[in-house]
TORKOL-4160 file (C-alpha; in steps of 0.2 Angstrom, whole numbers, padded with zeros to 4 digits, m for minus):
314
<pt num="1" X="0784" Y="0395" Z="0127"/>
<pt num="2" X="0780" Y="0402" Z="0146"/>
<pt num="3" X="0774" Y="0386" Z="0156"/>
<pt num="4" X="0758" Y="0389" Z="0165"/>
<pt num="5" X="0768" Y="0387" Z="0182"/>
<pt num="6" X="0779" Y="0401" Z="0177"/>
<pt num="7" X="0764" Y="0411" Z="0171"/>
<pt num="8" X="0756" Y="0410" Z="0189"/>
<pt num="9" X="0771" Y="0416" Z="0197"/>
<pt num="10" X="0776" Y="0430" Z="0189"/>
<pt num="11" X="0756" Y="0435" Z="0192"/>
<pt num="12" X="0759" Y="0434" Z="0208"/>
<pt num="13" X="0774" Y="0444" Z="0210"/>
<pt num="14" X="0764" Y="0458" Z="0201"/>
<pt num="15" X="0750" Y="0458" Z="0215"/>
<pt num="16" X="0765" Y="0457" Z="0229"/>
<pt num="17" X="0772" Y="0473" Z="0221"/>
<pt num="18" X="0757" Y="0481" Z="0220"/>
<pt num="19" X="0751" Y="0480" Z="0237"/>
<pt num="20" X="0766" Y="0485" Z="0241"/>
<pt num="21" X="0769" Y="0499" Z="0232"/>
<pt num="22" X="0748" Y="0506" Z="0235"/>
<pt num="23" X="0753" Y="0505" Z="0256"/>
<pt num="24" X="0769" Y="0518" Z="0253"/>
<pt num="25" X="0757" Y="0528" Z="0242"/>
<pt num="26" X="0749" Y="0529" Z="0256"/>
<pt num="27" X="0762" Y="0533" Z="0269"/>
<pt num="28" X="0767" Y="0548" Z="0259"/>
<pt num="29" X="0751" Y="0552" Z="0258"/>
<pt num="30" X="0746" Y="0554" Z="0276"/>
<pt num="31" X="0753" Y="0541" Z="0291"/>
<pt num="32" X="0735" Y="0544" Z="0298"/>
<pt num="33" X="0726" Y="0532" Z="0288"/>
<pt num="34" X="0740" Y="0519" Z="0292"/>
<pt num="35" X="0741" Y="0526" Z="0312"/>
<pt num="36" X="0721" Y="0523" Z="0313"/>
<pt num="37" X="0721" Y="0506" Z="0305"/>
<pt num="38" X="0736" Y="0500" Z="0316"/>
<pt num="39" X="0727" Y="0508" Z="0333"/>
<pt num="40" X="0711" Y="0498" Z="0326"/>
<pt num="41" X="0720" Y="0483" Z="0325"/>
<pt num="42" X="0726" Y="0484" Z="0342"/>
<pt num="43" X="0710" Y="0488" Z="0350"/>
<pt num="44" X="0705" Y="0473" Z="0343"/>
<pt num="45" X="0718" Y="0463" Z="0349"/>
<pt num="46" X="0718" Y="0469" Z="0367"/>
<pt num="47" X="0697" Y="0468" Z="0367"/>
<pt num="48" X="0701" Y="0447" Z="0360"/>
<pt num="49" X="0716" Y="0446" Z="0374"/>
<pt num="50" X="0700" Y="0455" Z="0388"/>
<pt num="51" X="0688" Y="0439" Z="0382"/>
<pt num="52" X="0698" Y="0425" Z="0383"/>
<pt num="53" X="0705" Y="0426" Z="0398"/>
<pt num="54" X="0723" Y="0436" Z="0396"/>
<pt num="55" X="0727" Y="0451" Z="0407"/>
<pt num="56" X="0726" Y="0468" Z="0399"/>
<pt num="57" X="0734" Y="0480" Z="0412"/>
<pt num="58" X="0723" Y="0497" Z="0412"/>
<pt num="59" X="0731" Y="0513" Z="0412"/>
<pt num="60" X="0735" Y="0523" Z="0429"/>
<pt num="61" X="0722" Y="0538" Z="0423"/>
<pt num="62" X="0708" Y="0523" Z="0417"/>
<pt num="63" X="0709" Y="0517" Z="0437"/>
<pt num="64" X="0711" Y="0534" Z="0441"/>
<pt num="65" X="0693" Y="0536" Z="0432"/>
<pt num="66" X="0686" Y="0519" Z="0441"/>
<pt num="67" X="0691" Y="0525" Z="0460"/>
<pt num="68" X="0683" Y="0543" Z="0457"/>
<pt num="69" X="0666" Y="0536" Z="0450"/>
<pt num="70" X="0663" Y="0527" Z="0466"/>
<pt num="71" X="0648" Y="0533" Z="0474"/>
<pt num="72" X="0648" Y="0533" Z="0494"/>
<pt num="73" X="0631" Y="0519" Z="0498"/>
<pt num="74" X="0617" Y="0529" Z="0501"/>
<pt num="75" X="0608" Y="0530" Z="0519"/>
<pt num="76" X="0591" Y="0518" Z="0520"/>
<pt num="77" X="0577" Y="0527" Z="0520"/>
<pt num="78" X="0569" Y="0532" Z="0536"/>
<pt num="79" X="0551" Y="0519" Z="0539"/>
<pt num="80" X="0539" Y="0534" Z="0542"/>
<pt num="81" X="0524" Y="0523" Z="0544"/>
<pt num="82" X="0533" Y="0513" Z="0557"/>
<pt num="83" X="0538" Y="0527" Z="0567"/>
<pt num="84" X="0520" Y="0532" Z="0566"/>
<pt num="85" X="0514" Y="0515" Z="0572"/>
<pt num="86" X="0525" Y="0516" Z="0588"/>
<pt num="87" X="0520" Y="0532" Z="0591"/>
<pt num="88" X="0500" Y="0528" Z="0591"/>
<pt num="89" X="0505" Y="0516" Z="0604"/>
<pt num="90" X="0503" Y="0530" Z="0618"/>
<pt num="91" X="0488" Y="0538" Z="0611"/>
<pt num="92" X="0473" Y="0532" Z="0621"/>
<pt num="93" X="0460" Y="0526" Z="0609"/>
<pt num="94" X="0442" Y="0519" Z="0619"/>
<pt num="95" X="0439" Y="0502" Z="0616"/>
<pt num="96" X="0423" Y="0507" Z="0604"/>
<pt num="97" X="0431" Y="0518" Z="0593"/>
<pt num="98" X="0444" Y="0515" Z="0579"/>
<pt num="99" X="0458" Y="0530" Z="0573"/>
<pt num="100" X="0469" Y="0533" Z="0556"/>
<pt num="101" X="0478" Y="0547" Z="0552"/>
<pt num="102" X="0491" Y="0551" Z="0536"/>
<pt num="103" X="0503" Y="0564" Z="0536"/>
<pt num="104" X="0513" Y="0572" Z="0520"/>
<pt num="105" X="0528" Y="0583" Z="0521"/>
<pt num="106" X="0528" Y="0595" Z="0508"/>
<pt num="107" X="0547" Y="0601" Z="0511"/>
<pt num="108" X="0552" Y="0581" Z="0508"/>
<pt num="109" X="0536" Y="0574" Z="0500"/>
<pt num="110" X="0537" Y="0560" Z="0512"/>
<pt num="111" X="0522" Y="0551" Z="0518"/>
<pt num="112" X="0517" Y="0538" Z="0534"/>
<pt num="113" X="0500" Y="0533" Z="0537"/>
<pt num="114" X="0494" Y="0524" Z="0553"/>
<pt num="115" X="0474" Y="0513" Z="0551"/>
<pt num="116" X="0464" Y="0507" Z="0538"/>
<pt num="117" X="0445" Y="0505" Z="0533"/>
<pt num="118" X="0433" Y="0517" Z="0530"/>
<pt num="119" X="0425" Y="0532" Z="0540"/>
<pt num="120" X="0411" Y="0542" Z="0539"/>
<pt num="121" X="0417" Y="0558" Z="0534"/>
<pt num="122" X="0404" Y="0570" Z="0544"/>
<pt num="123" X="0409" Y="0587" Z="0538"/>
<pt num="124" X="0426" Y="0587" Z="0530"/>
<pt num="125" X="0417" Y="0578" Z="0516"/>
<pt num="126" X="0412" Y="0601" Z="0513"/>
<pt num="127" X="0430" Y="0604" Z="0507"/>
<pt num="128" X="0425" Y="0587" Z="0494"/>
<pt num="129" X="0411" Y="0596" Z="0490"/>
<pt num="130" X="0416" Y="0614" Z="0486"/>
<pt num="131" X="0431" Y="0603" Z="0475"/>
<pt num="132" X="0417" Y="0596" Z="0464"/>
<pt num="133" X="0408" Y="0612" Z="0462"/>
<pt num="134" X="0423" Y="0623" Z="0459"/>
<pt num="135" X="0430" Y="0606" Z="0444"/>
<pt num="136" X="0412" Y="0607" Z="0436"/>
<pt num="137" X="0412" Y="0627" Z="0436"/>
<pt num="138" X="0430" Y="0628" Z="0428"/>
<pt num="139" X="0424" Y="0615" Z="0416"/>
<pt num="140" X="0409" Y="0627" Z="0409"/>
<pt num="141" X="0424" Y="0642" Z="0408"/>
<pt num="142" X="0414" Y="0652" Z="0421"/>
<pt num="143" X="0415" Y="0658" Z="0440"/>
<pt num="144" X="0404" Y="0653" Z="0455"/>
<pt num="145" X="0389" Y="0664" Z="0458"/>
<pt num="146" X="0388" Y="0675" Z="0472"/>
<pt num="147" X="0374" Y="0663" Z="0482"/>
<pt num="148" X="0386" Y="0647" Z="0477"/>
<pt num="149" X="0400" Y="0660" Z="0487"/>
<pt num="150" X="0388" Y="0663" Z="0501"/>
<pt num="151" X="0385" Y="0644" Z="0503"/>
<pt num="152" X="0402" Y="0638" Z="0501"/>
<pt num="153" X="0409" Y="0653" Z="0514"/>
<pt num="154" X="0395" Y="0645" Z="0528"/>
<pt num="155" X="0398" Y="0630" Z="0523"/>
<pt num="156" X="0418" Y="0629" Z="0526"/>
<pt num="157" X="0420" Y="0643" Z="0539"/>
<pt num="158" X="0406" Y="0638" Z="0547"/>
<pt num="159" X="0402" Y="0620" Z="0544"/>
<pt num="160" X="0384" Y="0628" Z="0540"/>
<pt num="161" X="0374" Y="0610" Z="0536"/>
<pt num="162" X="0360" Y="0618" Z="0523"/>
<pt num="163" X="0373" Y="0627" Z="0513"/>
<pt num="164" X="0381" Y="0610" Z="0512"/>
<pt num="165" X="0364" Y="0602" Z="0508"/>
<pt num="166" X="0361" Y="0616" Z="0493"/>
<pt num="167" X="0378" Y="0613" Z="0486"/>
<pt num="168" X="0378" Y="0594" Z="0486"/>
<pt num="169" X="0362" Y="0596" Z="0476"/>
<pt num="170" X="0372" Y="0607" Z="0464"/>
<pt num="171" X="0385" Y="0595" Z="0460"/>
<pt num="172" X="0373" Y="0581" Z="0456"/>
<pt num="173" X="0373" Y="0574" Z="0474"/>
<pt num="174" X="0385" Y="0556" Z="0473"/>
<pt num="175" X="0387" Y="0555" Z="0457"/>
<pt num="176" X="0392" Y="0571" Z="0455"/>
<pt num="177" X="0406" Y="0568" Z="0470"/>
<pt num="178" X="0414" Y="0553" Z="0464"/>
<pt num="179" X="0414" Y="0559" Z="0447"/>
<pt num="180" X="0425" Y="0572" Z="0453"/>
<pt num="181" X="0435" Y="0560" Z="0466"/>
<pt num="182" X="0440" Y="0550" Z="0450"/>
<pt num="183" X="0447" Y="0565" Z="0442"/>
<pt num="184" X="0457" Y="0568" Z="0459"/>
<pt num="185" X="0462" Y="0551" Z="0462"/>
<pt num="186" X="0451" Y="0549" Z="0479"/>
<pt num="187" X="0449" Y="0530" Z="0474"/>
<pt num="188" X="0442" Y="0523" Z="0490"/>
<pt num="189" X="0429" Y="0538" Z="0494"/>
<pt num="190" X="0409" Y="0534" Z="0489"/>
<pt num="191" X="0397" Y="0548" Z="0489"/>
<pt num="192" X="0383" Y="0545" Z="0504"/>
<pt num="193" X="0367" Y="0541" Z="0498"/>
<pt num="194" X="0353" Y="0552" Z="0493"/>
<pt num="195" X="0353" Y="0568" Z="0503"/>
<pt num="196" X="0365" Y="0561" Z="0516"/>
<pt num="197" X="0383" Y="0570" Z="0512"/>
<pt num="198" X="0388" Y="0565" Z="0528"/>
<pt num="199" X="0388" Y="0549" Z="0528"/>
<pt num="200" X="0400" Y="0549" Z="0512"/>
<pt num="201" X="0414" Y="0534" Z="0515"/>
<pt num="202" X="0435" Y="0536" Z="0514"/>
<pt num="203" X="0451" Y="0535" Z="0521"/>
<pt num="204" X="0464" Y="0543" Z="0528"/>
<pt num="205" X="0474" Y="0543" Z="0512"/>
<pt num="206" X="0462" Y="0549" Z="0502"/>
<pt num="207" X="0459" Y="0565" Z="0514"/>
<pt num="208" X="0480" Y="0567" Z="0509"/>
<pt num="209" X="0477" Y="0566" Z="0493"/>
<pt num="210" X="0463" Y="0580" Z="0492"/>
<pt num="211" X="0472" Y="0591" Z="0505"/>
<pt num="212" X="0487" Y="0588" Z="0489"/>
<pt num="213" X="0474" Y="0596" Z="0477"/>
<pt num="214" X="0470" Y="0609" Z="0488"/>
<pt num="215" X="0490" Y="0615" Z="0493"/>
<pt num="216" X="0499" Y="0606" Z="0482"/>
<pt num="217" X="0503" Y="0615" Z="0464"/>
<pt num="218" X="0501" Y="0598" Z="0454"/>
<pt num="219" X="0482" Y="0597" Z="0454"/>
<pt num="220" X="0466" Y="0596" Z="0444"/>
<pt num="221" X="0460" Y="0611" Z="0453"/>
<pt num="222" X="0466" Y="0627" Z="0446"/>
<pt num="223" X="0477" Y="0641" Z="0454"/>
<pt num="224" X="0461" Y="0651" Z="0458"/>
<pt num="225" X="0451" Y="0636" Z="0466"/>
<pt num="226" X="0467" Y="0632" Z="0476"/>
<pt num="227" X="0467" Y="0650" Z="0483"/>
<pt num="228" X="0451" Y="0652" Z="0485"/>
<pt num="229" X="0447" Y="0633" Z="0497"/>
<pt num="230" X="0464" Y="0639" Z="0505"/>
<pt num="231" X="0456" Y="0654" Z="0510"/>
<pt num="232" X="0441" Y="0649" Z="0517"/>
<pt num="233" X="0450" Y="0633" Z="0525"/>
<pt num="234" X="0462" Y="0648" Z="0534"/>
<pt num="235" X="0445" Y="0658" Z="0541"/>
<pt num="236" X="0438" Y="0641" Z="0552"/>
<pt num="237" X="0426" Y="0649" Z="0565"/>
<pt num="238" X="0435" Y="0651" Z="0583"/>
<pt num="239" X="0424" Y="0636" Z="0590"/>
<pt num="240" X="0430" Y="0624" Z="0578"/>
<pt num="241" X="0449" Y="0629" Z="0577"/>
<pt num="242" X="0454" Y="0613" Z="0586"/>
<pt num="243" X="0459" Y="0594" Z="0576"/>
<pt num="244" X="0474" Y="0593" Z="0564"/>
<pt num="245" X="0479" Y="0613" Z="0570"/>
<pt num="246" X="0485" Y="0604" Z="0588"/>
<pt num="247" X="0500" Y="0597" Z="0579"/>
<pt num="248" X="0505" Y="0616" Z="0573"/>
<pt num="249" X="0518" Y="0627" Z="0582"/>
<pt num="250" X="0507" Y="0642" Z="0583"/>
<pt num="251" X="0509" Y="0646" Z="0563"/>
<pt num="252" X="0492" Y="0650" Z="0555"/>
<pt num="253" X="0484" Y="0632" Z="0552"/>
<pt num="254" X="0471" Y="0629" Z="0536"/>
<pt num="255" X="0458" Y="0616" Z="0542"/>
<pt num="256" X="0439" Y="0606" Z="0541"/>
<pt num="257" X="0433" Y="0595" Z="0555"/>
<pt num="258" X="0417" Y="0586" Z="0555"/>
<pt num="259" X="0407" Y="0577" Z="0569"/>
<pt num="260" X="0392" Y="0568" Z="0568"/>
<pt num="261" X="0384" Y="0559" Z="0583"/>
<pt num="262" X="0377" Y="0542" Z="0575"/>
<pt num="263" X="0356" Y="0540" Z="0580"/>
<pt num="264" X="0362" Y="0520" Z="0577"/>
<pt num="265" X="0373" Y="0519" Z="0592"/>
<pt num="266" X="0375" Y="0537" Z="0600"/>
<pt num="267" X="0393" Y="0535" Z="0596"/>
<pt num="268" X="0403" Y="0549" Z="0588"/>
<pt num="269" X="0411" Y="0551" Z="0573"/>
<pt num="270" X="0425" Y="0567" Z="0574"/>
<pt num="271" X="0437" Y="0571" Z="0560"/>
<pt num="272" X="0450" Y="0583" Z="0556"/>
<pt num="273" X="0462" Y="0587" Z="0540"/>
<pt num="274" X="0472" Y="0604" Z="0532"/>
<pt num="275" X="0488" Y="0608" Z="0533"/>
<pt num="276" X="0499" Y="0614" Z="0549"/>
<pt num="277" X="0514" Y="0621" Z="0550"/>
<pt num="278" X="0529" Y="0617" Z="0562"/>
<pt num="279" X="0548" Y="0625" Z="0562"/>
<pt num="280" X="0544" Y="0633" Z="0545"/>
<pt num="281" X="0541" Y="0617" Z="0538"/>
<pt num="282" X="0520" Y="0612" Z="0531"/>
<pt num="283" X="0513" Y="0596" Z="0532"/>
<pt num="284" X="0495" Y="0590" Z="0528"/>
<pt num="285" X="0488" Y="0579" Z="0540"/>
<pt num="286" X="0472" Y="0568" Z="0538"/>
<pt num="287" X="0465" Y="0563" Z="0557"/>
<pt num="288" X="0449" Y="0551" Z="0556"/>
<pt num="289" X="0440" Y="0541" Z="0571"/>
<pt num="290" X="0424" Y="0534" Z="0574"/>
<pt num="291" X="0415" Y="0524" Z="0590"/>
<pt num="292" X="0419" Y="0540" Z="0602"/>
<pt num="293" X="0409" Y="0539" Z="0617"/>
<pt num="294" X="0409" Y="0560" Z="0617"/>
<pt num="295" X="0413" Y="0573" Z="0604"/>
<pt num="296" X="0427" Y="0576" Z="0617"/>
<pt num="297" X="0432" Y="0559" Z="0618"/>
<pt num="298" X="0434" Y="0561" Z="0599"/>
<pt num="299" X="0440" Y="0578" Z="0598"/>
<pt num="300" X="0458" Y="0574" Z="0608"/>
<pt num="301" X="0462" Y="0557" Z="0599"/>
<pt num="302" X="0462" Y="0567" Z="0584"/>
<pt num="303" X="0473" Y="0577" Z="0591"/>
<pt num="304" X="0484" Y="0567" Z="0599"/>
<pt num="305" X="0486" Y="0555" Z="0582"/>
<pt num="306" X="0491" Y="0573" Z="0572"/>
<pt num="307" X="0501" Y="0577" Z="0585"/>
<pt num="308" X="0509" Y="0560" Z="0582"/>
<pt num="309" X="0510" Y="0560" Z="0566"/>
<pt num="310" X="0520" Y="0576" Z="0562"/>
<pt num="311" X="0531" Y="0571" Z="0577"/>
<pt num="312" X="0538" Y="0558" Z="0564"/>
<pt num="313" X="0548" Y="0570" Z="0555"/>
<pt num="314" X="0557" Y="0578" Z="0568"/>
């Protein structure tokens, strides 16, 4: 009689065979499935060897690979507002008044701004106005009528103050404005009170970011409004052609200034924003000051800070 010892042996020698005879099966098969499992096992031995600690010297194509995904540093970016801030240095600004200006490349879409607080808008708040009006008509699927055309073409071309007054009624006065300003991101502009559009409050970068709406192509306004406040902007009356336009080369120039002489202190506010164009290349520039002894006074700091302000691009 087979002893249990014997027994479990002989089992065993049946599972060795077995095995043995299942992995030439196999290799007759196909050496893939005997290739892969080898590779496997080497990967996994190499990525063990990785982790603690041994050396596993890479190919010469796998360094190859590393040196030629190398990227050369890139340059730091040019301080546009910093620039702007040295170059406001030599613009002569009276003790009384205050000035900000912003400026936007549209080739680069870079931006430097110089100032902060609030101005009275005077009359570049028209473009804001004619904005509103032209979001609420496209809202309603319709066009403006011909005597919201007439008073929008006195109102921008001409800076015509009742047409202005007619159409700020129109859009519902303030409300109607700073519903529109939160549609176009103007977060730091507040409609003047009652009938006084002109007192309306912002900022330089929120001028940039209206003129964006006006001539950029990402906007709430529609292709058609764009064209149309472009074209108005493009037809300033020949008195008024001065402000942001000082900064252009001679190129045609898209622009609204305002000015408003303040009963309160006799001081002026004088404004200026569009787009200019310099060496082929368009900009939008926001110019705002206020405390100006003379619209004169007023007029040339505007311009000098425009003039600055593109000046930091090239």
């Amino acid at each position: 009689m087979e002893s249990p010892r014997a027994r479990r042996r002989r089992r065993a020698r049946r599972r060795r065979s077995f095995v043995c005879t299942a992995l030439a099966a196999a290799v007759v098969a196909g050496g893939t499935a005997t290739a892969t499992v080898y590779l496997r096992e080497r990967a996994h031995a190499e990525a063990g060897a990785v982790s603690s600690g041994s050396s596993v010297t890479p190919s010469a194509s796998a360094s190859s690979s590393q040196e030629a995904s190398v990227e050369p540093a890139a340059e730091p970016p040019v301080d546009r507002s910093a620039l702007l801030k040295r170059a406001m240095a030599s613009v002569a600004v009276e003790d009384t008044a205050d000035v900000a200006v912003a400026v936007l490349s549209m080739d680069s879409g870079e931006s430097a701004a110089y100032g902060d607080g609030s101005f009275d808008t005077a009359s570049i708040v028209k473009v804001d106005i004619l904005a509103a009006l032209l979001l609420q008509a496209q809202d309603a699927g319709r066009h403006l009528t011909a005597q919201e055309k007439a008073y929008a073409t006195a109102m921008i071309e001409n800076s015509d103050n009742p047409s202005a007054s007619a159409l700020w009624t129109a859009i519902g006065r303030a409300d109607g404005l700073d519903s529109a300003n939160r549609r176009l991101g103007l977060t730091d502009t507040v409609g003047g009170d009652g009938t006084l559009w002109g007192l309306t409050q912002t900022t330089a970068p929120d001028q940039l970011t209206l003129l964006r709406h006006v001539f950029g192509d990402d906007s709430q306004l529609s292709e058609a409004s764009r064209t149309y406040l472009r074209v108005l902007m493009g037809d300033i009356a020949e008195d008024q052609r001065w402000g942001v336009s000082a900064a252009a080369d001679g190129s045609a120039s898209a622009l609204k200034n305002g000015w408003l002489a303040r009963s309160t202190t006799g001081l002026w506010d004088v404004n200026s924003i569009g787009r200019v164009t310099v060496g082929g290349r368009d900009y939008l520039v926001a110019a705002l000051s206020d405390g100006n002894s003379t619209k004169e006074k007023g007029i040339s700091v505007v311009e000098a800070a425009s003039r600055a302000a593109v000046a930091v691009f090239g």
